[in-house]
N, C-alpha and C positions, 0 to 999 in steps of 0.2 A: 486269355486262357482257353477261351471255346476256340482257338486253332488246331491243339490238338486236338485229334481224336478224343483219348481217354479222360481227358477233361471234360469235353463238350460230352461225354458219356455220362461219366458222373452229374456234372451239372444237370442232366436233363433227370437223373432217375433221382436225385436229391429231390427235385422240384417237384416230381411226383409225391414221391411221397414225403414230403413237406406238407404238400397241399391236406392230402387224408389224413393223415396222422392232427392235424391241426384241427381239421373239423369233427373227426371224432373226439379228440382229447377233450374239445369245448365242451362236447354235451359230460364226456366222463367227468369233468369238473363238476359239472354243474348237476349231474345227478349224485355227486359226492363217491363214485367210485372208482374212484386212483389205484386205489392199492388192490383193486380187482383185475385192473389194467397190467397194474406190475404181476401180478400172480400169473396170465396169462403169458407172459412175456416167458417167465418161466419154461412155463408148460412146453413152451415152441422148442426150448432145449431139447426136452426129448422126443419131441416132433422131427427134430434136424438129426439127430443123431439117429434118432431107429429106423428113417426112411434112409441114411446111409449105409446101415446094417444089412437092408434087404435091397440094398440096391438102386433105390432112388434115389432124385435129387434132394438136397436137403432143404432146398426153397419149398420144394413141393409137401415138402416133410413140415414143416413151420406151417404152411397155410393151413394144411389141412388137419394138425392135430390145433392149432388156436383156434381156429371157425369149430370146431367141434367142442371147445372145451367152452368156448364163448358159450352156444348155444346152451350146454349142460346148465352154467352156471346162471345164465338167464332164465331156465327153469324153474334153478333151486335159488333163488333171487330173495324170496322172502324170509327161506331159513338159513340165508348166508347173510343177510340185513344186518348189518352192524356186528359180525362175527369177527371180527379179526384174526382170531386164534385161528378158525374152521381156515380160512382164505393161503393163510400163512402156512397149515399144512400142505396145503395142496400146494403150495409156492416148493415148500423143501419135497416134498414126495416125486413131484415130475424133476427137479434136480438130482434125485436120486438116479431114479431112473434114466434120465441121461446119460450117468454117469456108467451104470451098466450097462447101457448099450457101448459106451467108450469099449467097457473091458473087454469086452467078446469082438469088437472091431477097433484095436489099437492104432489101423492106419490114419483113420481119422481125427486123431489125437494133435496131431502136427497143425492143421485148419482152424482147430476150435478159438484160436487168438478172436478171430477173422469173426467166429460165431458170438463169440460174446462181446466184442468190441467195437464189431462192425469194421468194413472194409470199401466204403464207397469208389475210393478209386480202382477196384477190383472188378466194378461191373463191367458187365461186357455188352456190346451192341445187341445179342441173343437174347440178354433179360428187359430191354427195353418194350417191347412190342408185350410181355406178359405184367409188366408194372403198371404198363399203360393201360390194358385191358380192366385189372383189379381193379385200378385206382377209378375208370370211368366205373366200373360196376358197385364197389362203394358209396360214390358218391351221388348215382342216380339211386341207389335204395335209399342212403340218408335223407334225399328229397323228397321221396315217393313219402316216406313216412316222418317228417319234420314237424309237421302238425300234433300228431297224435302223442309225437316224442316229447316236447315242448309240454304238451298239456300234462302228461302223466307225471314228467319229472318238475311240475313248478307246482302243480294239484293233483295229484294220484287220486286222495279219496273223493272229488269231486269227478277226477276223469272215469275214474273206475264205477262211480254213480250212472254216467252218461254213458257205459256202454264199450266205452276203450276196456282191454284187457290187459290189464300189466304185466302178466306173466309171457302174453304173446310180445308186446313190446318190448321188454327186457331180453328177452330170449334173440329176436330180430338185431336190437340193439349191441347188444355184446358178442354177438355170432360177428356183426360188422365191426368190430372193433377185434378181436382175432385178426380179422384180416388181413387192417391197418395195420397191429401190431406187430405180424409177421413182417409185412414190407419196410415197417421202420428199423427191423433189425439189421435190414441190409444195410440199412446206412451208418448207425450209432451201436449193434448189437443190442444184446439183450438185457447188458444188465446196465445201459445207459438211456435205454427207453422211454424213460422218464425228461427226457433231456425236448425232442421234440413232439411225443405224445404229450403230455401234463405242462412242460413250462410257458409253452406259448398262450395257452389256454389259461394258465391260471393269471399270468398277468394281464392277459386282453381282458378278465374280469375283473383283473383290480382298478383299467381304467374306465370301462365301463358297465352300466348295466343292461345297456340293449342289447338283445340276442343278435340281429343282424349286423349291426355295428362290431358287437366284439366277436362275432365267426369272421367279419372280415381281419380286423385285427390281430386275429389268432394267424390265419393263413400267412400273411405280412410278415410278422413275427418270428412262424416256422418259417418262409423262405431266404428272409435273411438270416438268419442263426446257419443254415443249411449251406446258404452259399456263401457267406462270408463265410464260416469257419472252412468252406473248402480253401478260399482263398487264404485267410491268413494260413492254413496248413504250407500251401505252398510258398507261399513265404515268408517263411519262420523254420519250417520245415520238421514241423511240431505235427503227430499225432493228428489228423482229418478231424474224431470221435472227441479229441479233447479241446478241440477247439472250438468245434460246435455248442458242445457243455457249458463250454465258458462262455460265452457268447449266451448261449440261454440263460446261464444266471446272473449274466451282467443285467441284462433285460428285464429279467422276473427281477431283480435287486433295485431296478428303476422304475420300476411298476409302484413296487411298495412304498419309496420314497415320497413320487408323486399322490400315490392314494393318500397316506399320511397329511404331505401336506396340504390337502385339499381338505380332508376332513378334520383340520386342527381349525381349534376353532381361534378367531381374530383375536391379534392383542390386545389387552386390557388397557386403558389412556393412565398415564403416569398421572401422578398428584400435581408436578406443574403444569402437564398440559390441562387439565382440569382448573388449575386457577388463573392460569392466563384466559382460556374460556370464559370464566367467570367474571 
């Protein structure tokens, strides 16, 4: 497939952000906020559509209203702690709001498939050089600060004793996960996000509990979902986004099974094997 061009294009921006989206989603997991993940995902809606309205791009429009809505909610971290209600408004309000910007610019109405569904073989060689750029600048802040991130979300009130600031870290943390989440929309859209943000991630912790162990796993995980569902898309000629999905919950659906069976505990010995024994 990497003979064509627009394959070898796609393939390569899939694998980008495969890669990010996998290491963020890890820690989202494992700091328990998914569905703060999905709210932002959200938010990028009307991020894409209002920078369409005044003119710019809508890539540009997703980075920069999710890194900003990250950071807000990284702020208000502690009185969004366990809200759901609070989360879920902000999910439907920037969908609102997208949807307003649609009214006042209907040409853009035609595209939105693409925006909410994602369109990976749409990419073009011009957005590789800036997925690249993001994906290396996410993943060198998630290093810079991997320590501090780990500490805070496995012991908060012991990290926040020692001097780490949680509200700096969660702010840092979800400002990079915005980011992630914009570039995953190019691939899966917005409201499939959960497909390679959250799935790779939550099954590489169903197999394991080491952090290093399951960020690689996670990675792994997203790249094959990413590119095998390119592949099976192409032959099957099934939907790119829904084959990915499938593909992610075949995975997560194989996760649970072996977790399961590892944590069941051994068969009990029947009564004849007990008196043959005997």
């Amino acid at each position: 497939m990497a003979d064509y061009d627009f394959l070898f294009t796609a393939l390569m921006g899939a694998g980008l952000v495969a890669v990010v989206a996998a290491s963020i989603g890890y820690f989202l997991v494992l700091r328990g906020q998914s569905f703060a993940g999905h709210a932002l995902s959200h938010v990028g809606f009307a991020g894409a559509t209002g920078a369409v309205l005044v003119g710019m791009s809508p890539f540009w429009g997703l980075i920069l209203f999710t890194g900003l809505a990250g950071l807000t909610m990284g702020a208000l971290s502690e009185k969004l702690a366990g809200r759901d209600i609070a989360i879920g408004m902000i999910l439907s309000l920037a969908l609102g709001l997208g949807l307003l910007f649609l009214h006042f610019y209907t040409a853009y109405a035609t595209q939105i498939s693409a925006l909410l569904f994602g369109n990976v073989l749409g990419i073009d060689t011009s957005m590789l050089l800036p997925l690249a750029a993001i994906t290396l600048l996410v993943l060198a802040a998630l290093a810079a600060m991997a320590r501090p991130l780990i500490f805070a979300s496995l012991q908060p009130e012991l990290a926040e004793a020692r001097g780490v600031s949680l509200r700096l870290i969660s702010m840092l943390f979800l400002g990079l996960s915005g980011l992630a989440i914009a570039l995953s929309t190019q691939i899966v859209g917005m409201l499939l996000v959960f497909t390679l943000l959250i799935g790779p991630a939550a099954s590489a912790q169903r197999l394991t509990v080491h952090i290093r162990s399951g960020l690689i796993l996670s990675v792994v995980f997203a790249l094959t979902i990413a590119w095998g569902g390119i592949g099976l898309a192409i032959l099957t000629d099934w939907p790119v986004s829904f084959c990915i999905t499938a593909l992610s919950g075949i995975i997560y659906g194989m996760s649970l099974l072996k977790s399961e069976r590892a944590n069941s505990p051994p068969p009990r010995p029947s009564k004849c094997a007990s008196r043959s024994s005997g």
